[in-house]
N, C-alpha and C positions, 0 to 999 in steps of 0.2 A: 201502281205505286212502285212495286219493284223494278219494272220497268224504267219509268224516270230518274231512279236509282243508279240503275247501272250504265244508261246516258249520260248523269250527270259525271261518275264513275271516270267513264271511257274519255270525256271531255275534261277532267283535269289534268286525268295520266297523258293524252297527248298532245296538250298545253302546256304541259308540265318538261314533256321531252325536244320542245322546237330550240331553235340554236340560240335565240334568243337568250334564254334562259344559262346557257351553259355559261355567261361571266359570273353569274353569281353562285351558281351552285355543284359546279363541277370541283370534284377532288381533285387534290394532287396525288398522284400515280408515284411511287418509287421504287427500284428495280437494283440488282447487285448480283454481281457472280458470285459462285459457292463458295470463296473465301474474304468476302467484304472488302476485295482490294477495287472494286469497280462501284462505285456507288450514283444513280443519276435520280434525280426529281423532276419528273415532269408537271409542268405549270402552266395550267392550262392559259393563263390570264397572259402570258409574258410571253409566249412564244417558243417553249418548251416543249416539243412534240412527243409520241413516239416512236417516229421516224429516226428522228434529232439524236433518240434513246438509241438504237439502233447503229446510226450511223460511228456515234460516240463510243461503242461497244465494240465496234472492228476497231476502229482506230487503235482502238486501249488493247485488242489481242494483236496487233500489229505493231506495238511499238515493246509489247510483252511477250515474247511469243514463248516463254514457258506457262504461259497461264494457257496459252492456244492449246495444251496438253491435257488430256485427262477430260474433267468437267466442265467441259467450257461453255455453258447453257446461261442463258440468262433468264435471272427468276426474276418471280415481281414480289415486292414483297408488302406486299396491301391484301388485306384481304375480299373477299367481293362481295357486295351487299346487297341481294336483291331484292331487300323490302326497300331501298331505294328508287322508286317506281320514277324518278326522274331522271336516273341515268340508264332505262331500259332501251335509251338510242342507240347507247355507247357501247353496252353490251350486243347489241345487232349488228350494230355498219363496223363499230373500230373493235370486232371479238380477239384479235390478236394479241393482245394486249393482257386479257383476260383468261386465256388461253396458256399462257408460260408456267409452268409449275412454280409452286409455293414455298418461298423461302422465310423463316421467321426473321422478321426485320433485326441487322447487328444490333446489337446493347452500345448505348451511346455511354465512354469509360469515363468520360466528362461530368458528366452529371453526379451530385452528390448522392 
């Protein structure tokens, strides 16, 4: 019984993680340097990478190059949920991502 258990187990979680899946139930990833002057949302559905994220990151320290000073690191600012056993792909093959140090996402001044 236990047995069948944890086949059944092993066969949701990697049915669960094939690419298939990722249009309907992947996050959206968002990322900002240490003063919320860079902000990017990656979308996974749209064509939003983090490559894209990356790329978009120089640009923005090259067209700023006083922010290229100091902290110039880019945070993610999501945090990582590994009881999400559906994105146990994502944290394998794309860990770069997941890897960036932790920024509390800025306070949106908008909102009542």
């Amino acid at each position: 019984m236990k047995r069948k258990l944890l086949i059944i187990v092993t066969v949701i979680i990697l049915l669960s993680n094939l690419p298939f899946w990722d249009f309907f139930l992947l996050e959206n990833y968002t990322y900002s340097n240490i003063d919320g002057t860079f902000l990017y949302s990656e979308e996974a559905n749209k064509g939003k990478s983090f490559s894209m994220c990356e790329r978009k990151y120089g640009v923005f320290l090259c067209q700023h190059p006083d922010k290229d000073r100091g902290d110039n690191r880019l945070y993610r600012t999501f945090t990582i949920k590994p009881w999400r056993f559906w994105q146990w792909r994502q944290f394998i093959f794309h860990s770069e991502r997941f890897t960036l140090p932790y920024l509390e996402p800025p306070k949106d001044t908008n909102k009542p």
